[in-house]
C-alpha positions in Angstrom: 112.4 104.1 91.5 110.8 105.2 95.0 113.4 104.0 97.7 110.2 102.1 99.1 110.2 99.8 96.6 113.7 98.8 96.5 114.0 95.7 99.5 117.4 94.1 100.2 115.3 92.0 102.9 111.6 91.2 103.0 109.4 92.1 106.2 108.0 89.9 108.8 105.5 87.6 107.0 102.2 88.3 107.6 100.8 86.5 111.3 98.3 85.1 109.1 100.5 83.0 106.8 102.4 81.9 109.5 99.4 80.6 111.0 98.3 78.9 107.6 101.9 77.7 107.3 101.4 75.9 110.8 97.9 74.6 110.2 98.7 72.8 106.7 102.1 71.9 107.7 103.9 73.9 104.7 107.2 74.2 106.6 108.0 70.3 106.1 110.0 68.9 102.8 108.2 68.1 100.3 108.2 65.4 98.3 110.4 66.1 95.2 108.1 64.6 91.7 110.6 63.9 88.9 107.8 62.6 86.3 106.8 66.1 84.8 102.7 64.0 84.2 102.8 63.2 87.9 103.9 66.8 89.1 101.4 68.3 86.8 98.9 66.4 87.9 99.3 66.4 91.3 99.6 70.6 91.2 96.1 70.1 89.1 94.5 68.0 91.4 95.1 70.6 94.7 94.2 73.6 92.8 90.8 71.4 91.6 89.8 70.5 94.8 90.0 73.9 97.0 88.3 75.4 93.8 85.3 73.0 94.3 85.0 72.8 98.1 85.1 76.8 97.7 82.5 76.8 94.8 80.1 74.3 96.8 80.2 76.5 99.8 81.4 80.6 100.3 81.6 80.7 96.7 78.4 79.4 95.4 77.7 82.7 93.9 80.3 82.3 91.3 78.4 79.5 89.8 75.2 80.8 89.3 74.2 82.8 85.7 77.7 82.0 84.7 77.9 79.8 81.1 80.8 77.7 80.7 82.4 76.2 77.7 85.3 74.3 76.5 87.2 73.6 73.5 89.9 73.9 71.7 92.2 76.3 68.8 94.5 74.0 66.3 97.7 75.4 65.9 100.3 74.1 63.2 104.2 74.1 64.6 107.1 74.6 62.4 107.4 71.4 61.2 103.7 71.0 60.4 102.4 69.2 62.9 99.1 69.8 64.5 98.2 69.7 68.3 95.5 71.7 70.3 95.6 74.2 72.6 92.7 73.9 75.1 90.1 76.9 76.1 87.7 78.0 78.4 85.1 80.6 77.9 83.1 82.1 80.7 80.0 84.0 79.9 77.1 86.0 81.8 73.8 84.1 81.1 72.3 87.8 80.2 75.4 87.7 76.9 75.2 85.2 73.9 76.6 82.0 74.9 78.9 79.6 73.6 82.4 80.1 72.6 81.4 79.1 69.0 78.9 81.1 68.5 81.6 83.7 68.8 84.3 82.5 67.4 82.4 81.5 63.9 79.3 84.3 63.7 81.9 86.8 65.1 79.2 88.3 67.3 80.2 91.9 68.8 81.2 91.6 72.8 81.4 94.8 74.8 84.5 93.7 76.9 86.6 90.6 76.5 89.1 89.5 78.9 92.0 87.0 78.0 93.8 85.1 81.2 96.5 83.0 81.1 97.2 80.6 84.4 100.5 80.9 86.4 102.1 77.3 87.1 106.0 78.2 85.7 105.6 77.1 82.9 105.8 73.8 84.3 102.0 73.4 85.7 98.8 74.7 86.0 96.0 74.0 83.7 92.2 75.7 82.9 91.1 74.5 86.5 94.1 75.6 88.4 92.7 78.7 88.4 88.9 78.4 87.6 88.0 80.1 90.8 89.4 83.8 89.6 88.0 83.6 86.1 84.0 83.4 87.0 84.7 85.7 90.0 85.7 88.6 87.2 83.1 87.3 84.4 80.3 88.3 87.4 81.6 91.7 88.7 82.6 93.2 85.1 79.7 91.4 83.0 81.9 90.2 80.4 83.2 87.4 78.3 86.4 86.1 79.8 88.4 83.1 78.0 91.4 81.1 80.1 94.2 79.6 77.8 96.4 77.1 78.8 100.0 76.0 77.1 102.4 73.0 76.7 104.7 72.9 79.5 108.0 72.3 80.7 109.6 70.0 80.8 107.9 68.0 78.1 108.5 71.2 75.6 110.6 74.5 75.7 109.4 77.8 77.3 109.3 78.7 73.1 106.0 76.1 72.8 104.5 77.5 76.0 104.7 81.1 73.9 103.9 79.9 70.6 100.5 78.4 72.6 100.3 81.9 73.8 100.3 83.6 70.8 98.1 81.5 68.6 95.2 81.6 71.2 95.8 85.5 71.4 95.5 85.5 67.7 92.8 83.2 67.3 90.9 84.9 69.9 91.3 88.3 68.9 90.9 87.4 65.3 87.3 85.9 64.8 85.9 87.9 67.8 84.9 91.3 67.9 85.3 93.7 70.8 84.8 96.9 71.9 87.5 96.5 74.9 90.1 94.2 75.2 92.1 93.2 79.1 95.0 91.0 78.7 95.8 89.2 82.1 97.8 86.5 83.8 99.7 85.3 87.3 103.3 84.2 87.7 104.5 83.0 84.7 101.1 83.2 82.7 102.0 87.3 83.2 105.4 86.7 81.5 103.7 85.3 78.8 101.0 88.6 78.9 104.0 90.5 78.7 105.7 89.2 76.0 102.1 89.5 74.2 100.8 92.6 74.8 104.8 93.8 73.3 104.4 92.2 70.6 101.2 93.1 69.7 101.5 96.9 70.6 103.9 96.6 67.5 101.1 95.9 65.4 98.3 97.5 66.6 98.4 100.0 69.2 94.5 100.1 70.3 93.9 96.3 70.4 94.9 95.5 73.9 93.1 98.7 76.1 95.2 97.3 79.0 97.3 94.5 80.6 96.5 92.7 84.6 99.6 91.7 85.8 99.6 89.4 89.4 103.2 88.3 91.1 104.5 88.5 87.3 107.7 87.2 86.4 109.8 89.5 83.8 113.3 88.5 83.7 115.9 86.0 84.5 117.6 87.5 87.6 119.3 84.5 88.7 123.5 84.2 88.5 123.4 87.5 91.3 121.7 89.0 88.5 124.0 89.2 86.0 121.1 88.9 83.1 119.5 91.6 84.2 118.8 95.3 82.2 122.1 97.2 83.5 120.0 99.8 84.7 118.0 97.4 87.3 121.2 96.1 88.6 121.1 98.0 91.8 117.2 98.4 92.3 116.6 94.0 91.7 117.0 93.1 95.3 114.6 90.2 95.8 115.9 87.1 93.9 118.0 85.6 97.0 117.4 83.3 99.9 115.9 86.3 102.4 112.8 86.0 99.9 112.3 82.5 99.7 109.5 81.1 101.7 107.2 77.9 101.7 105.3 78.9 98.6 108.2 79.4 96.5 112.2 79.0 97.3 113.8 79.0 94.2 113.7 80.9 90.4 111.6 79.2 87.7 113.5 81.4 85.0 117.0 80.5 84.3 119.6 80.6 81.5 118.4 77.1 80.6 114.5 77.2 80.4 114.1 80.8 79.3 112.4 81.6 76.4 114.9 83.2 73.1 112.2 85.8 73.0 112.8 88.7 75.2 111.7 88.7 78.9 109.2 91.7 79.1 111.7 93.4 81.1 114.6 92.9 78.5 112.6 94.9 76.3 114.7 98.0 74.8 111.5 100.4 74.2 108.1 100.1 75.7 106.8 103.4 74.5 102.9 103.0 73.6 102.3 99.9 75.8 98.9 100.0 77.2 97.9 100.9 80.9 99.2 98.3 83.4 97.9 97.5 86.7 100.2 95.3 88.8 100.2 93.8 92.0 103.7 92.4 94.0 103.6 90.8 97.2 107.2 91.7 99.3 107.9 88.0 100.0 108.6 86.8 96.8 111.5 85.9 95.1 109.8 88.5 91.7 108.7 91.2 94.4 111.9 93.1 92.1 110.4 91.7 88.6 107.1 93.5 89.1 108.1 96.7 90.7 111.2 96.9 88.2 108.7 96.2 85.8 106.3 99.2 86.6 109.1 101.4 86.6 110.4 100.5 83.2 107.1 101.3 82.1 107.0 104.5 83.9 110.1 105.7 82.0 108.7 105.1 78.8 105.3 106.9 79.5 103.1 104.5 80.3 100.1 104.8 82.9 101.1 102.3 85.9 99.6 101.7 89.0 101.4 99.5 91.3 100.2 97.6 94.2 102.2 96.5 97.0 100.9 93.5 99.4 103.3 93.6 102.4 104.2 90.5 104.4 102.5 87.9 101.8 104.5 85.4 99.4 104.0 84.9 96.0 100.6 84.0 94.8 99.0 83.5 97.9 95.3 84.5 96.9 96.0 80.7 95.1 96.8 78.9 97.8 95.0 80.4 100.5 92.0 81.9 98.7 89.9 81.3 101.9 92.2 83.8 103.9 90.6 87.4 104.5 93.6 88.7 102.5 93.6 86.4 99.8 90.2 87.9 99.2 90.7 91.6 99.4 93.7 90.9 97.3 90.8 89.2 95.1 89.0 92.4 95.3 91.4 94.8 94.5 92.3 93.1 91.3 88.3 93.9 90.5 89.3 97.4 91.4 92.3 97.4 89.1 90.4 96.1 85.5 87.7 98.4 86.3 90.5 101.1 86.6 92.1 99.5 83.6 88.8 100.7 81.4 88.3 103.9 82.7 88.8 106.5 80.2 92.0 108.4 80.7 90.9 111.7 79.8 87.4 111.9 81.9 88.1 109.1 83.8 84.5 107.7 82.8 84.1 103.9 83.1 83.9 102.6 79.0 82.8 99.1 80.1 
């Protein structure tokens, strides 16, 4: 790994997210929700309404030609019960609309993109994020479905990932297209990970590439005993020095972890797609993503890393209205465009 990327300390935060910090009072303690409904809800709720003011106002653009349409995929457990994983399909007015009309006539789409929410496991829902998801349905003119998951700590990490891979499945199963992105934030980019592994096992050239935002990739708690051997001395960023306001603890532990391997607990990534993946150096999974990219390195696959210096993680969530928070916004444009170029000409197959 480039010495760069290896940090024992994180730099000064950014003037600007001290200044946000101050403004919205982010330094105070916050009040600790035990009922896993009201916690979700209340996460929900904030994420809802900075989505709408934004939407009504800077935004407004978002909204227009864009087609939007719930529902939802059955999936069976293990024990034969039935519950439903909700969706949310975003569509340019100028392709077919209608998730349906997709999922049953199995109409041909030029580029799909599937995106799973960040929230660890614990939160987040198809409008915690619903400002990134019509931002990339505009600028790439294609058909974008969010997914959401049971949570923690109503069910195990295992029923977030089973979700996972039945809308993957069902998805990518009664819908044709001619390119396929896999993306996610946070812990919605563990679950892309564990994904876009599994299914590289099966079919090489169904997942062109994978969008990976503040990802989470192992559990590097205990001083990092769980970690890869060979990361040991390179995982630097899952202590105190990294904790800020956004985040100050791990969401991944012995105890919540899912049995399936962490993407970075993988023993052989050879013939993973392209990745493009974006850290931000004040964050307790700086070392998840950039450990990440490198383990893909070594096995030969086409990385490109971004680095956001003096930001925590996620902040393009909380902060969306910062100048930063919206170049980060616009580079991760740059990045799925990169993700379809072709790798031999370098021409654009969108």
């Amino acid at each position: 790994m480039d010495p760069k990327l290896i940090l024992p300390i994180p730099p000064p935060l950014h003037s600007d997210w001290l200044a946000h910090e101050k403004t919205f009072n982010l330094l105070v303690p916050r009040l600790i929700i035990t009922d896993p409904y009201l916690s979700q809800k209340r996460y929900s709720d904030a994420c809802k309404a900075t989505n709408t003011e934004l939407l009504a106002g800077r935004d407004k653009h978002l909204t227009v030609d864009i087609l939007i349409q719930d529902t939802v995929i059955e999936v069976f457990t293990s024990s034969s019960d039935i519950h439903f994983v909700p969706i949310r399909s975003y569509n340019p007015a100028s392709l077919p609309s209608g998730l349906l009309d997709v999922l049953l006539n199995g109409r041909e789409v030029k580029l799909i993109v599937i995106y799973f929410h960040g929230g660890g496991l614990y939160n987040g829902d198809l409008d915690s994020e619903d400002l990134i998801c019509p931002r990339i349905c505009r600028a790439l003119q294609c058909k974008l479905y969010s997914c959401t998951y049971r949570k923690m700590s109503q069910f195990t990490a295992d029923d977030a990932l089973f979700d996972a891979f039945r809308a993957f499945e069902d998805i990518t199963t009664k819908m044709k297209a001619s390119r396929l992105i896999l993306m996610g934030s946070s812990s919605g980019r563990q679950l892309c990970g564990q994904i876009s592994q599994r299914y590289r096992n099966l079919n090489r050239d169904l997942i062109d590439g994978v969008l990976m935002r503040g990802p989470v990739t192992c559990n590097a708690t205990e001083g990092g005993k769980h970690l890869p051997a060979r990361f040991k001395d390179v995982h630097k960023s899952m202590s105190e020095a990294f904790h800020t306001s956004l985040l100050s603890g791990a969401v991944v532990n012995n105890e919540n972890r899912t049995i399936t391997a962490l993407p970075l607990e993988a023993e052989d990534l050879r013939g993973m797609p392209r990745h493009w993946i974006q850290v931000s150096t004040n964050d307790i999974y700086y070392s998840d993503g950039a450990c990440y990219a490198k383990a893909l390195r070594e096995a030969g696959v086409e990385v490109r890393l971004e680095v956001v210096e003096g930001w925590p993680h996620t902040f393009w969530l909380k902060a969306p209205y910062l100048e930063r928070a919206v170049k980060a916004e616009n580079d991760m444009i740059d990045g799925l465009k990169w993700l379809l170029e072709d790798k031999v000409q370098g021409e654009k197959k969108v």
